[in-house]
N, C-alpha and C positions, 0 to 999 in steps of 0.2 A: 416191363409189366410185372415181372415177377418178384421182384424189387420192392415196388410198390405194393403188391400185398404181402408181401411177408413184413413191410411197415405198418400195414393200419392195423395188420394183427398182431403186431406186436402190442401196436399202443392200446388196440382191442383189450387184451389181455392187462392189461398194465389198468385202465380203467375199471374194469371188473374188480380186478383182484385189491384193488383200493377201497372201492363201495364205498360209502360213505364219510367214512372217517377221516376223510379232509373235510367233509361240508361239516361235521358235527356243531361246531359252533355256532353256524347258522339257523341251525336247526332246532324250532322252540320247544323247552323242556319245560313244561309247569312247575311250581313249588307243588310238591305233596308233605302236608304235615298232617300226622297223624297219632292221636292218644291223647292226653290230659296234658296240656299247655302249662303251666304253674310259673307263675308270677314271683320274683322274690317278698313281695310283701306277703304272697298266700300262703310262703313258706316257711316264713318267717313266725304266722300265727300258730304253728303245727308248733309241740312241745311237750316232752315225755312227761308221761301222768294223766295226759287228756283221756277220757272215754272214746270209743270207736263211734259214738253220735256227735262228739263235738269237732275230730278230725273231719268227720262226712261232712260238716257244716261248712267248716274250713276251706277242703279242699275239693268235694265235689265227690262223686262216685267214683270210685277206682279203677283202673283197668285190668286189672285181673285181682281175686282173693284167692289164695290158696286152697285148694278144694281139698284138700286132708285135715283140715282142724288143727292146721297151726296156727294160726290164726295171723295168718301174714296178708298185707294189702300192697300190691304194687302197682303206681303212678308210672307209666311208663309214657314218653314223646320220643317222636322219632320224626327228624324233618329229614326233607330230601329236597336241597334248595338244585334248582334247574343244571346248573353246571357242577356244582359243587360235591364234598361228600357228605354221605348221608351221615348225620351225626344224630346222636342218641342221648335222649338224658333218662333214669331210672331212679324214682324213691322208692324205697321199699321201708316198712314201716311194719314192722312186729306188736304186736300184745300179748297181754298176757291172757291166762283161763280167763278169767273178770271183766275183760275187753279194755284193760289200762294199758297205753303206748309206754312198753317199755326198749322201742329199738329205734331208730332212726338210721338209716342208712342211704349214703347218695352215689351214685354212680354219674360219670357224664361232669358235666360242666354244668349241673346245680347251684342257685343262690346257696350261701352259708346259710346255714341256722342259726338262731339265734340261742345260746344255751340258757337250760330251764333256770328259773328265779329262783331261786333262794332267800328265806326268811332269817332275818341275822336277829 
């Protein structure tokens, strides 16, 4: 008899101390994606020299503007597919005093840009 429960406590124990983490698989995780999504064609229209009215048109409201007067705009996504890891994509786009894109920067697994036209 004593046998016997120093077995189920063991496996008591052993159950417990597992918790979930073998069912995890099983268990449904929603997609959460969240912030400004950007298509490579949307990304593509973005291009140093635009005004900060014709980005917005472009690309939509930003998700955060730097609130010191630098005048910086970051597009920031962040998915977090159910199993998977959470992966991140970040533009971050500068102007100058005058509201002209003078920065382009991408972070993450961003479409290429397209580089600015040139008048030959």
């Amino acid at each position: 008899m004593r046998f016997k429960l120093l077995k189920v406590a063991a496996l008591s124990l052993v159950v417990m101390t597992s918790g979930c983490s073998m069912f995890e698989r099983l268990v449904y995780h929603p997609d959460i994606n969240q912030g400004n999504y950007l298509t490579p064609a949307e990304v593509a229209k973005v291009q140093q020299g635009m005004t900060q009215q014709q980005v917005q048109f472009a690309l939509g409201t930003p998700m955060l503007k730097d609130p010191f007067g630098s005048q910086t705009w970051y597009y920031v996504f962040r998915e977090e597919p159910g199993h998977q890891k959470v992966r991140q994509e970040t533009l971050t786009l500068t102007f100058d005093s005058n509201g002209i894109l003078t920065k382009i920067d991408k972070q993450g697994n961003m479409p290429n840009f397209s580089a600015p036209a040139t008048k030959s």
